[in-house]
mmCIF file as Biopython writes it, N, C-alpha, C and O atoms, coordinates in Angstrom:
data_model
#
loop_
_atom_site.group_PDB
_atom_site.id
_atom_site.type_symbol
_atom_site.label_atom_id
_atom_site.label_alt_id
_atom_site.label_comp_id
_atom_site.label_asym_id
_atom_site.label_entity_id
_atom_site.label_seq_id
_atom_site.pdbx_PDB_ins_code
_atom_site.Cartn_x
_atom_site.Cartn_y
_atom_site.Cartn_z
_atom_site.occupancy
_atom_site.B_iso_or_equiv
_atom_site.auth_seq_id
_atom_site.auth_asym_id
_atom_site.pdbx_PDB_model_num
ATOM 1   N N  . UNK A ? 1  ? 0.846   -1.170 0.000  1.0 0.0 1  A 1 
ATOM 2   C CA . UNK A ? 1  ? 0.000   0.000  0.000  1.0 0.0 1  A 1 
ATOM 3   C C  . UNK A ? 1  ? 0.896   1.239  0.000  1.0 0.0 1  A 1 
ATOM 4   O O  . UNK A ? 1  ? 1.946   1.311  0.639  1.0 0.0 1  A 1 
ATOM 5   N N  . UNK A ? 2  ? 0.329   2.332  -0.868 1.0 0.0 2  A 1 
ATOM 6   C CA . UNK A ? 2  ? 1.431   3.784  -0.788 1.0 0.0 2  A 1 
ATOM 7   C C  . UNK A ? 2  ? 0.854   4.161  0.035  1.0 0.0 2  A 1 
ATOM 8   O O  . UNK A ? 2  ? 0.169   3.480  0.799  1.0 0.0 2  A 1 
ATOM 9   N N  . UNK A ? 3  ? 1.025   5.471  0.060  1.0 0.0 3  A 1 
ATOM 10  C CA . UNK A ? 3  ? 0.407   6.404  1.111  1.0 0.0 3  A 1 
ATOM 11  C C  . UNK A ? 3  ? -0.460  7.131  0.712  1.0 0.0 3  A 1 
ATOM 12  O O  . UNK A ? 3  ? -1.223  7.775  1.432  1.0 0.0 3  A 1 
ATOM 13  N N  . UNK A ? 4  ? -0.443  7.111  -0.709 1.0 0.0 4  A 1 
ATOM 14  C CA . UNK A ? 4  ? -1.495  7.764  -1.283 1.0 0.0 4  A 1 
ATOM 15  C C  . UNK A ? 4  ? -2.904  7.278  -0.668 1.0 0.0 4  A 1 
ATOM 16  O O  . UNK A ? 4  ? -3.719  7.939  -0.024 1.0 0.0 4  A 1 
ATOM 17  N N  . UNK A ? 5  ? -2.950  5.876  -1.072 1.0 0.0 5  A 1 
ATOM 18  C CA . UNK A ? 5  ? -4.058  4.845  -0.667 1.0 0.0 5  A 1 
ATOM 19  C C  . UNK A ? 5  ? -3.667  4.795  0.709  1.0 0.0 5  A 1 
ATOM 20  O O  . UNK A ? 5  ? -4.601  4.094  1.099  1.0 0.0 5  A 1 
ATOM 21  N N  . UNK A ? 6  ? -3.192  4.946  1.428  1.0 0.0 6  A 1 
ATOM 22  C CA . UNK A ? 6  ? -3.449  5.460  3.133  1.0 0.0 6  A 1 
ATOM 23  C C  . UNK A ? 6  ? -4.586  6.324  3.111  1.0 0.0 6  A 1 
ATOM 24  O O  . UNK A ? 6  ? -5.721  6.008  3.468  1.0 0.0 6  A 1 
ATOM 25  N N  . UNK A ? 7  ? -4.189  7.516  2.639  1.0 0.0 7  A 1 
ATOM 26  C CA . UNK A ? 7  ? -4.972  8.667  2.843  1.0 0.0 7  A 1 
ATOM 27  C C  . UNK A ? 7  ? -6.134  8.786  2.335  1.0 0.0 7  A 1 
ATOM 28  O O  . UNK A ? 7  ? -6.852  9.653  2.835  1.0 0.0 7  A 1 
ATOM 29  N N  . UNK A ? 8  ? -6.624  8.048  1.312  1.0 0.0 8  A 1 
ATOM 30  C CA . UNK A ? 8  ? -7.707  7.897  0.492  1.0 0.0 8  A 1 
ATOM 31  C C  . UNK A ? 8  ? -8.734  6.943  1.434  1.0 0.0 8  A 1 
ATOM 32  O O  . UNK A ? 8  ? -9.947  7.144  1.493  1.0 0.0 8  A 1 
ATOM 33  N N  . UNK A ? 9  ? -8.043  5.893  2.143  1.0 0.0 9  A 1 
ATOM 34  C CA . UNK A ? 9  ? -9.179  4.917  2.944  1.0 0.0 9  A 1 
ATOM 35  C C  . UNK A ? 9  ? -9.414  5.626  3.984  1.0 0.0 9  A 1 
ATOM 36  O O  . UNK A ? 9  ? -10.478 5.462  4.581  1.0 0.0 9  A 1 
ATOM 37  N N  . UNK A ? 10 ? -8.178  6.860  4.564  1.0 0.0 10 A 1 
ATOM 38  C CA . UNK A ? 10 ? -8.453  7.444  5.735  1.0 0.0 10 A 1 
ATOM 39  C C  . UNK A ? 10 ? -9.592  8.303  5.587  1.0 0.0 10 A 1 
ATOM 40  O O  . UNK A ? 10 ? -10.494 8.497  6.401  1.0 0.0 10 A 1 
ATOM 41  N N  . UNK A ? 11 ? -9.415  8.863  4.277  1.0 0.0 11 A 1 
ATOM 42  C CA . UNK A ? 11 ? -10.626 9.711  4.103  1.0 0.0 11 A 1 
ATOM 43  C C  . UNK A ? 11 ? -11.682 9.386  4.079  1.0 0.0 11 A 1 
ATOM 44  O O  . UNK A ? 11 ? -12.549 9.981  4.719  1.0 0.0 11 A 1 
ATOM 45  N N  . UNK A ? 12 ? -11.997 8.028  3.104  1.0 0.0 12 A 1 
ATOM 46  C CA . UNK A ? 12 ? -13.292 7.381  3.131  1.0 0.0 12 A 1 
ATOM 47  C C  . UNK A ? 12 ? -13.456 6.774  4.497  1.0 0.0 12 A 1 
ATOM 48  O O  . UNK A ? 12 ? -14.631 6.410  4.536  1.0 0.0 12 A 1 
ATOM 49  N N  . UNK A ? 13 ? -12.919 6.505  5.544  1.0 0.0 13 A 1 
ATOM 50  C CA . UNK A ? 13 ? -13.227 5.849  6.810  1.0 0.0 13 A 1 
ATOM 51  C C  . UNK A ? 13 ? -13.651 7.312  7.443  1.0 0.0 13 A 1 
ATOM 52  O O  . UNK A ? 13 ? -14.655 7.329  8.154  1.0 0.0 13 A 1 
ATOM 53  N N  . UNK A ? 14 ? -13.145 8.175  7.283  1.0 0.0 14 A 1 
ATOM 54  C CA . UNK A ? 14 ? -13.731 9.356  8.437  1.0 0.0 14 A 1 
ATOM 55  C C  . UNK A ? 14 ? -13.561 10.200 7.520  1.0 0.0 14 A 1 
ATOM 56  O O  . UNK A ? 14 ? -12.476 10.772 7.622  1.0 0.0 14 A 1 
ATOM 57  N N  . UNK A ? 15 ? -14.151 10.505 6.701  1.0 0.0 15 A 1 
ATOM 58  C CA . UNK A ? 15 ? -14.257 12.120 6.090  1.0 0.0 15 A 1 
ATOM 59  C C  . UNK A ? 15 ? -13.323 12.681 5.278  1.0 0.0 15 A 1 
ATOM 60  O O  . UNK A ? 15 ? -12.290 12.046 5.067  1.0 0.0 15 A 1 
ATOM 61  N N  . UNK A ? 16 ? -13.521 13.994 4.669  1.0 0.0 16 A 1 
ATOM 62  C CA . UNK A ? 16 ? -12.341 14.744 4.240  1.0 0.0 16 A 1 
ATOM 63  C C  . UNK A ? 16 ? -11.718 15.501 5.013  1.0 0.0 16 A 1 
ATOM 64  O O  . UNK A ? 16 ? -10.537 15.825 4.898  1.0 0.0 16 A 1 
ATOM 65  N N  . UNK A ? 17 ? -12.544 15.864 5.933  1.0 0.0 17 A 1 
ATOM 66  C CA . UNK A ? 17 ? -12.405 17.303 6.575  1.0 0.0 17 A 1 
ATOM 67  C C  . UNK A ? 17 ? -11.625 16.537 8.084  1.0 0.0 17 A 1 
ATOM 68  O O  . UNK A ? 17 ? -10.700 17.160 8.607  1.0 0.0 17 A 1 
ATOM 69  N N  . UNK A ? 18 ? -11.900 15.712 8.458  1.0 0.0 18 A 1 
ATOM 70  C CA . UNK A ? 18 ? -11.618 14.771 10.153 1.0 0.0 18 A 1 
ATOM 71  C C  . UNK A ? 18 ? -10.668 13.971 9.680  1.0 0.0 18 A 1 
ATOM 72  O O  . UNK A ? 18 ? -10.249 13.487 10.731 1.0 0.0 18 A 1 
ATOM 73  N N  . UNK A ? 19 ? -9.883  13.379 8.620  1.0 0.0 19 A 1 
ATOM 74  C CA . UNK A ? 19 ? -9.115  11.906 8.602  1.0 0.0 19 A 1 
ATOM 75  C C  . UNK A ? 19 ? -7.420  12.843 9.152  1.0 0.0 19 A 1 
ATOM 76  O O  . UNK A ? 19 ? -6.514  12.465 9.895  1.0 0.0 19 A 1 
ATOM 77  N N  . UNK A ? 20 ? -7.578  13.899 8.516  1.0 0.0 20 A 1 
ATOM 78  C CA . UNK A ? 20 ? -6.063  14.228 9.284  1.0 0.0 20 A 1 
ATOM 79  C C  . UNK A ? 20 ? -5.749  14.487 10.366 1.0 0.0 20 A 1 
ATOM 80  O O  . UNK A ? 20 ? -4.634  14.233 10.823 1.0 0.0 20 A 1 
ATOM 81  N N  . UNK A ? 21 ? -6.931  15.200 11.162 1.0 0.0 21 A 1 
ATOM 82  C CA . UNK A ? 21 ? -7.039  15.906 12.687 1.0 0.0 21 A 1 
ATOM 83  C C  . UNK A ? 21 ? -7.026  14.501 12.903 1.0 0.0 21 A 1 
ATOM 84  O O  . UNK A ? 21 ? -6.159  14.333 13.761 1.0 0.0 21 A 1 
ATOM 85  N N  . UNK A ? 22 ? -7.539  13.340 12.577 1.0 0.0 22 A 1 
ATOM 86  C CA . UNK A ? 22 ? -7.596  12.302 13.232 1.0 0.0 22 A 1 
ATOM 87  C C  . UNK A ? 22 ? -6.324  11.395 13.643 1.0 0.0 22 A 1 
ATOM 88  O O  . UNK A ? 22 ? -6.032  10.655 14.582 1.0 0.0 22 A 1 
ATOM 89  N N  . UNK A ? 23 ? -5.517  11.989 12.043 1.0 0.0 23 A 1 
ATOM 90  C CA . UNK A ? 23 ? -4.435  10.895 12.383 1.0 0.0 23 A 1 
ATOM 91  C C  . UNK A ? 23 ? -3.444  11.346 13.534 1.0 0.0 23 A 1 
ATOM 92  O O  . UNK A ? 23 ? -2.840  10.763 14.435 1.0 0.0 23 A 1 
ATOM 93  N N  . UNK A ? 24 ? -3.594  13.094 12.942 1.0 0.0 24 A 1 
ATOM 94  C CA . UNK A ? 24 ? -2.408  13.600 14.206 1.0 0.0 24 A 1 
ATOM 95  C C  . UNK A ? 24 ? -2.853  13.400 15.260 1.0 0.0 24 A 1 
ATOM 96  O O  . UNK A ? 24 ? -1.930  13.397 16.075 1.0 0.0 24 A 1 
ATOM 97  N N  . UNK A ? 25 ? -4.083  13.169 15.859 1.0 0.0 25 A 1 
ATOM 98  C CA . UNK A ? 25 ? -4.150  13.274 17.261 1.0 0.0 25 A 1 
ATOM 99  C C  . UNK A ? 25 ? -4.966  11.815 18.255 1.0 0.0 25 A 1 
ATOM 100 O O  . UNK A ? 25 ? -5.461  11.901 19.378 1.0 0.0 25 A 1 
ATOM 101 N N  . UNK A ? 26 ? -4.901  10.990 17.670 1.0 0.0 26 A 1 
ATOM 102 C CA . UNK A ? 26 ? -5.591  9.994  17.632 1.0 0.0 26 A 1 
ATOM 103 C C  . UNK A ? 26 ? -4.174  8.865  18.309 1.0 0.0 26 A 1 
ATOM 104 O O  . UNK A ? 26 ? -3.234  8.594  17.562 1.0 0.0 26 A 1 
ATOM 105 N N  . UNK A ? 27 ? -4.214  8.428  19.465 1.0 0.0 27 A 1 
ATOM 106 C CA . UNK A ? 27 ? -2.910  7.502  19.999 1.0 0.0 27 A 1 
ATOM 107 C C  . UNK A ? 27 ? -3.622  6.284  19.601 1.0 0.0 27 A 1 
ATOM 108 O O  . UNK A ? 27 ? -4.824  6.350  19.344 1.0 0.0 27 A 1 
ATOM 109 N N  . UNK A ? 28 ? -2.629  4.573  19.491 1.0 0.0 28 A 1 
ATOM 110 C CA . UNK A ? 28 ? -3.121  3.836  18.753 1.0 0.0 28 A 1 
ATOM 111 C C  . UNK A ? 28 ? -1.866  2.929  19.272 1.0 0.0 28 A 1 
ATOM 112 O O  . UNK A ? 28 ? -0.834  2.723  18.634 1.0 0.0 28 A 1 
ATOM 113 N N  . UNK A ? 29 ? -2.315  2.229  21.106 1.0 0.0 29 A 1 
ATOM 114 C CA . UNK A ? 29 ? -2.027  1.106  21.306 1.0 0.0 29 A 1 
ATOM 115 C C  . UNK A ? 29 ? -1.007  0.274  20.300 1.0 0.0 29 A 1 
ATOM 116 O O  . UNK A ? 29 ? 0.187   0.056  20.506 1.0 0.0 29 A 1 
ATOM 117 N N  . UNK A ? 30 ? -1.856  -0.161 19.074 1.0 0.0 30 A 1 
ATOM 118 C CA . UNK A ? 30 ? -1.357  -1.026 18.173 1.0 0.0 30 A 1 
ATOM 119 C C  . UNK A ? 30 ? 0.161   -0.185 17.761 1.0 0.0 30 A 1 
ATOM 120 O O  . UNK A ? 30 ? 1.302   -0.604 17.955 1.0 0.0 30 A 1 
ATOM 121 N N  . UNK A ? 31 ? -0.185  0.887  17.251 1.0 0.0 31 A 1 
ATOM 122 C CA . UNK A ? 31 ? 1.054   1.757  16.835 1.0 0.0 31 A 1 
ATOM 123 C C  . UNK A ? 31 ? 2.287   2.115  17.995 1.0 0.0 31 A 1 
ATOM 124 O O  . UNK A ? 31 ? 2.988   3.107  17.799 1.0 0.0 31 A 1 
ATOM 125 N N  . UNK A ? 32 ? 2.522   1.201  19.282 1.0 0.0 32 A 1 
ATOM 126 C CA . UNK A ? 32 ? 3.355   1.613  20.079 1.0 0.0 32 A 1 
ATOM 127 C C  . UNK A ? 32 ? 3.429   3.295  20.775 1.0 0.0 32 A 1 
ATOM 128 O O  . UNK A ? 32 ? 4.216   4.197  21.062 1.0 0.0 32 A 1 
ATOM 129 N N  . UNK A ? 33 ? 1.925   2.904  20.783 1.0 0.0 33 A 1 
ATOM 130 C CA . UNK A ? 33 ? 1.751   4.569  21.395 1.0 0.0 33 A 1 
ATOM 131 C C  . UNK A ? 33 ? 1.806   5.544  20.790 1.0 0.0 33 A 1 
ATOM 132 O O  . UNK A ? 33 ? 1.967   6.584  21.428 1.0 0.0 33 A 1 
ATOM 133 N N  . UNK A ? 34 ? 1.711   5.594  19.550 1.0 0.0 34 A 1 
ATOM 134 C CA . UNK A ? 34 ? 2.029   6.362  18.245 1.0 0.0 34 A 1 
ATOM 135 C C  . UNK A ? 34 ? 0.769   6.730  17.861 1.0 0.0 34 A 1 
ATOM 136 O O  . UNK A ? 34 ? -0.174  5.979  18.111 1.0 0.0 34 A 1 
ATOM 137 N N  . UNK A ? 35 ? 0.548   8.133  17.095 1.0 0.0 35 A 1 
ATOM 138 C CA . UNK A ? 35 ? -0.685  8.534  16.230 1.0 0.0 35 A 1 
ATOM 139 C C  . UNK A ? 35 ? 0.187   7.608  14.852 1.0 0.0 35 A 1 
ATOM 140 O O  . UNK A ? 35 ? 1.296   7.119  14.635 1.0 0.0 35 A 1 
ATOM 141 N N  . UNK A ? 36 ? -1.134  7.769  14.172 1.0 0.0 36 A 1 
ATOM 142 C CA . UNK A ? 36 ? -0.941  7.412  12.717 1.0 0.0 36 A 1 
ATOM 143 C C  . UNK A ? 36 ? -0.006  7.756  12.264 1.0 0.0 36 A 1 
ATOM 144 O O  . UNK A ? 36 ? 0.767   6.973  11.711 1.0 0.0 36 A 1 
ATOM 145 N N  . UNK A ? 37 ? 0.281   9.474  12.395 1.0 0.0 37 A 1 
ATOM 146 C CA . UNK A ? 37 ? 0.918   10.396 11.255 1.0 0.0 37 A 1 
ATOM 147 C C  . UNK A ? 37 ? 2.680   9.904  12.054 1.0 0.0 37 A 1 
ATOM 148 O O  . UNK A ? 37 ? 3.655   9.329  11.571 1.0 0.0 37 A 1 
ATOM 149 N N  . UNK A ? 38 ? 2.381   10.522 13.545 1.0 0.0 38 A 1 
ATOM 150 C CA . UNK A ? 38 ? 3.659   9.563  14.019 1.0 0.0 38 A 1 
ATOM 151 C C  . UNK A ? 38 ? 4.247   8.407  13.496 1.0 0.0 38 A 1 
ATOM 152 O O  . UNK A ? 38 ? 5.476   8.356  13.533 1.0 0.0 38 A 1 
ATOM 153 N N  . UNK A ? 39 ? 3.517   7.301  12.930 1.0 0.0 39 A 1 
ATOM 154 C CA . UNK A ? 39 ? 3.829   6.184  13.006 1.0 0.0 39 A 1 
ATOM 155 C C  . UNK A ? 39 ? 4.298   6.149  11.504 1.0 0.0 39 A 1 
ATOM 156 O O  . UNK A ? 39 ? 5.214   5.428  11.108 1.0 0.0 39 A 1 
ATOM 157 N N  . UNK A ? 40 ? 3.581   6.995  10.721 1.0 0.0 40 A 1 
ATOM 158 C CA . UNK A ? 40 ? 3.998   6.760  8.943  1.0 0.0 40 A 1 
ATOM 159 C C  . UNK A ? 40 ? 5.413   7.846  9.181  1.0 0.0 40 A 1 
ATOM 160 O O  . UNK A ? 40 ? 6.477   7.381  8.774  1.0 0.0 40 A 1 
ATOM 161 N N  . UNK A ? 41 ? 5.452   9.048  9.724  1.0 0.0 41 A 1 
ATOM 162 C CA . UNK A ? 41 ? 6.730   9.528  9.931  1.0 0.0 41 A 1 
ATOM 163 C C  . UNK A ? 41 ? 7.852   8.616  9.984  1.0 0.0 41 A 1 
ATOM 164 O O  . UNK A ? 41 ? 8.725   8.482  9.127  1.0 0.0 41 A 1 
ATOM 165 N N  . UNK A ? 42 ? 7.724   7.945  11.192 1.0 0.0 42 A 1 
ATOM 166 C CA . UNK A ? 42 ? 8.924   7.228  11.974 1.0 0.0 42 A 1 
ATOM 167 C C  . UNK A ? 42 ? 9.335   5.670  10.665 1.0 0.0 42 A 1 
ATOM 168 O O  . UNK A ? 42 ? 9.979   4.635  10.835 1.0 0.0 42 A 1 
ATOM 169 N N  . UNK A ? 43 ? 8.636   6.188  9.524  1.0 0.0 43 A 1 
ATOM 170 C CA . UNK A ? 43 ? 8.946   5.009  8.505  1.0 0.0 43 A 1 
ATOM 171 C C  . UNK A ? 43 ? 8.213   3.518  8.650  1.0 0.0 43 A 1 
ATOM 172 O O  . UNK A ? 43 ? 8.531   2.521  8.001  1.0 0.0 43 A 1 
ATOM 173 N N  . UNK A ? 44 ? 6.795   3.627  9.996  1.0 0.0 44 A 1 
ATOM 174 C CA . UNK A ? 44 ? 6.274   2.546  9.446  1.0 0.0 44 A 1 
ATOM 175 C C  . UNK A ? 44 ? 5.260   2.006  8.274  1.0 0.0 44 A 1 
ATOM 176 O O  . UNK A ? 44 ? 4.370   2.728  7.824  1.0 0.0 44 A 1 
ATOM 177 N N  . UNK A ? 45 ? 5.399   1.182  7.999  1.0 0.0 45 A 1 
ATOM 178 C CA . UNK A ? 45 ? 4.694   0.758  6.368  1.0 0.0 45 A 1 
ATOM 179 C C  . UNK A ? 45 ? 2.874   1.542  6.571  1.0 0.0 45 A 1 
ATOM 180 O O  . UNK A ? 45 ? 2.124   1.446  7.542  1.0 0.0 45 A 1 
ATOM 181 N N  . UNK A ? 46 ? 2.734   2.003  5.734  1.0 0.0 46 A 1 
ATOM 182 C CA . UNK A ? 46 ? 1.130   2.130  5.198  1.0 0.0 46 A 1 
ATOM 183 C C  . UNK A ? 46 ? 0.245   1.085  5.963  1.0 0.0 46 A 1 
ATOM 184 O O  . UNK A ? 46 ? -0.452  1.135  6.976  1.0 0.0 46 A 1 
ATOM 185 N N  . UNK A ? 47 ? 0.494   0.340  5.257  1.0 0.0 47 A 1 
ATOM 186 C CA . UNK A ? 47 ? -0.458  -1.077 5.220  1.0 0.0 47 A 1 
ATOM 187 C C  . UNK A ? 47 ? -0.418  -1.551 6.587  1.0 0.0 47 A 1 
ATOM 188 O O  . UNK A ? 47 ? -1.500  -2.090 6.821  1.0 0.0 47 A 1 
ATOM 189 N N  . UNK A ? 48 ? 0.568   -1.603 7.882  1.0 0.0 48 A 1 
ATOM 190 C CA . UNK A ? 48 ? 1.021   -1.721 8.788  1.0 0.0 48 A 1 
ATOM 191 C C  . UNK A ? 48 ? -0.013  -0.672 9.591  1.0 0.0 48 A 1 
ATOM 192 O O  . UNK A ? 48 ? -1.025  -1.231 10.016 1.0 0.0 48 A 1 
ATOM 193 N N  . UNK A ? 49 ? 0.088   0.729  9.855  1.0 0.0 49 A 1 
ATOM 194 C CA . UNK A ? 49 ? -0.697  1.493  9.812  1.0 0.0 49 A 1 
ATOM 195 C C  . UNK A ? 49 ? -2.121  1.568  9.945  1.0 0.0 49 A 1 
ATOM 196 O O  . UNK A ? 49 ? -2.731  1.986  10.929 1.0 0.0 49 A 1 
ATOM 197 N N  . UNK A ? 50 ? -2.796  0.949  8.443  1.0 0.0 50 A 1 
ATOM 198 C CA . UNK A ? 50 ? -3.855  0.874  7.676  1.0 0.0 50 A 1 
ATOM 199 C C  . UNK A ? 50 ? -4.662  -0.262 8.941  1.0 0.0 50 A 1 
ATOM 200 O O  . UNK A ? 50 ? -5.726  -0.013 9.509  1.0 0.0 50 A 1 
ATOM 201 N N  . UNK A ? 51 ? -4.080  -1.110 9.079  1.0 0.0 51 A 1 
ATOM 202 C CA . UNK A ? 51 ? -4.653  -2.223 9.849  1.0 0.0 51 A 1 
ATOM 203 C C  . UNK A ? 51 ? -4.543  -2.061 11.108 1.0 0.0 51 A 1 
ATOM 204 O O  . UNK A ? 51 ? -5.200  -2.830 11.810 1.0 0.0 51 A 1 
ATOM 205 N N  . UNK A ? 52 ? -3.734  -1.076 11.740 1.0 0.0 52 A 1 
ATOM 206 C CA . UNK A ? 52 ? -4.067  -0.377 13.272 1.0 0.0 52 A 1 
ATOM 207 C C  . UNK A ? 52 ? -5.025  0.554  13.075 1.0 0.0 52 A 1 
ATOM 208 O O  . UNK A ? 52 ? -5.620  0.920  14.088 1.0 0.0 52 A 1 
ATOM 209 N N  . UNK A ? 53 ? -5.332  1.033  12.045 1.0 0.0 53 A 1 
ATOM 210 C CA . UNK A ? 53 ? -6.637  1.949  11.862 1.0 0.0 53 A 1 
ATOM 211 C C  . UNK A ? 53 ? -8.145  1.273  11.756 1.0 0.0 53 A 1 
ATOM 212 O O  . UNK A ? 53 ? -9.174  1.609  12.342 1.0 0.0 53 A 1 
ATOM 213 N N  . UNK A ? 54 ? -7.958  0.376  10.962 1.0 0.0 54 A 1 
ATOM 214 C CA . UNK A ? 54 ? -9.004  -0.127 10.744 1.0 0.0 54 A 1 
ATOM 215 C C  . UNK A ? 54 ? -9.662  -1.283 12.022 1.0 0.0 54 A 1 
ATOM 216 O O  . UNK A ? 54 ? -10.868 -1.430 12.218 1.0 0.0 54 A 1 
ATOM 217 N N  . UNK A ? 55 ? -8.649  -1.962 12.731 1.0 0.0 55 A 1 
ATOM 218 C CA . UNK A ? 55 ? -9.093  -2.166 14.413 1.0 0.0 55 A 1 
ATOM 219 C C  . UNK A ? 55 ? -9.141  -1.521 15.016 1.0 0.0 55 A 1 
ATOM 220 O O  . UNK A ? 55 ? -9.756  -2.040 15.948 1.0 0.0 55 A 1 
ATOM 221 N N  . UNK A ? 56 ? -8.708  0.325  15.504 1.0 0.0 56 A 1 
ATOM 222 C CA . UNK A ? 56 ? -9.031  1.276  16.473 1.0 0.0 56 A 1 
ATOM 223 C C  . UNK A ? 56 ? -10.507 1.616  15.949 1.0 0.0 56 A 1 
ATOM 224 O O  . UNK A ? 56 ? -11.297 1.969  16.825 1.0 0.0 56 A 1 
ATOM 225 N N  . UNK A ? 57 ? -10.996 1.554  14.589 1.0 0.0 57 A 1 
ATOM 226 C CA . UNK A ? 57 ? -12.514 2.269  13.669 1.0 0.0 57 A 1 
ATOM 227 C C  . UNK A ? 57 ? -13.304 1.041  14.217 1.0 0.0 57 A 1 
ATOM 228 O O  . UNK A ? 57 ? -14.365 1.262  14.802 1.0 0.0 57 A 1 
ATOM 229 N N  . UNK A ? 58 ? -12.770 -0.493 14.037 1.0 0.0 58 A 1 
ATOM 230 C CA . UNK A ? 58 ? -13.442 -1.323 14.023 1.0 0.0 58 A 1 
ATOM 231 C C  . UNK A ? 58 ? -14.488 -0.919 12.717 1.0 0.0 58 A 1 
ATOM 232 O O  . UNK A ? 58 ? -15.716 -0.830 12.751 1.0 0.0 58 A 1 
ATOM 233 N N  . UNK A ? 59 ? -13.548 -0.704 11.542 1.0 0.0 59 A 1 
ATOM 234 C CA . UNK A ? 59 ? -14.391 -0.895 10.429 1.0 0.0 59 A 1 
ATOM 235 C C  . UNK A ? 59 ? -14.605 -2.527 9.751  1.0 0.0 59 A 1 
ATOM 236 O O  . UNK A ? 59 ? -13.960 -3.550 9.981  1.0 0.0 59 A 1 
ATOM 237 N N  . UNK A ? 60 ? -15.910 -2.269 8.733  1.0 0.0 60 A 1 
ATOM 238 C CA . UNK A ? 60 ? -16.136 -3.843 8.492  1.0 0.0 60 A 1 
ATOM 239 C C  . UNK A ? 60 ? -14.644 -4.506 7.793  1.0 0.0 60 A 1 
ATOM 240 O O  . UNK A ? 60 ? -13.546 -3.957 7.696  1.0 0.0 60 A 1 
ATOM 241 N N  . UNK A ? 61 ? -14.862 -5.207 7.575  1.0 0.0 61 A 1 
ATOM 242 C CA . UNK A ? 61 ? -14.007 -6.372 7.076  1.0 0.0 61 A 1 
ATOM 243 C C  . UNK A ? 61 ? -13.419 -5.774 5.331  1.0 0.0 61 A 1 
ATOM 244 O O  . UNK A ? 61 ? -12.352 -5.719 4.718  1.0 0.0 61 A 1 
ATOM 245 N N  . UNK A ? 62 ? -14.836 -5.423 5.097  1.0 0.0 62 A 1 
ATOM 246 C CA . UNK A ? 62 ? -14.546 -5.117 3.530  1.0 0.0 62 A 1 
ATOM 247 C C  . UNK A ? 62 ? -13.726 -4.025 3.274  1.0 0.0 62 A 1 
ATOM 248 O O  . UNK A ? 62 ? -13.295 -3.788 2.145  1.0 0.0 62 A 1 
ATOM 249 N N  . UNK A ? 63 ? -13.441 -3.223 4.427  1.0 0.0 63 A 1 
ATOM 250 C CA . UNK A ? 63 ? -12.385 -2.137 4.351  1.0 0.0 63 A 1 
ATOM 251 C C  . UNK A ? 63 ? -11.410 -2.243 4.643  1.0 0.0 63 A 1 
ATOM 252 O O  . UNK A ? 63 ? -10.577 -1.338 4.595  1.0 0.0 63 A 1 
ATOM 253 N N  . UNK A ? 64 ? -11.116 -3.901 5.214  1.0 0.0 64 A 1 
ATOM 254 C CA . UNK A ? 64 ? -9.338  -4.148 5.262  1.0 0.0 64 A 1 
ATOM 255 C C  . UNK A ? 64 ? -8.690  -3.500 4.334  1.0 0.0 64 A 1 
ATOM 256 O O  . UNK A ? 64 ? -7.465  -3.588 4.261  1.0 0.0 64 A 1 
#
């Protein structure tokens, strides 16, 4: 996954206007205590990411 398609599911999971306020400020267990944006900074993978997002949303399945 790029990051492009990060930001595109982030958007479709929460909005246009909320997916960034979300990532910066949003802590995430899975991410070692890390926000999102923290966590894609510090060089972890998208897809890595993507799937700590999508268990903190508890979105359906089809949005793995």
């Amino acid at each position: 996954m790029r990051h492009t398609e990060f930001w595109a599911r982030m958007s479709d999971a929460l909005g246009d206007v909320y997916h960034r306020t979300w990532a910066d400020q949003v802590v995430l267990a899975d991410l070692d205590r890390r926000t999102a944006q923290e966590a894609l900074d510090a060089g972890v993978p998208p897809k890595q990411v993507w799937a700590a997002v999508w268990r903190a949303l508890e979105l359906p399945a089809t949005k793995r």
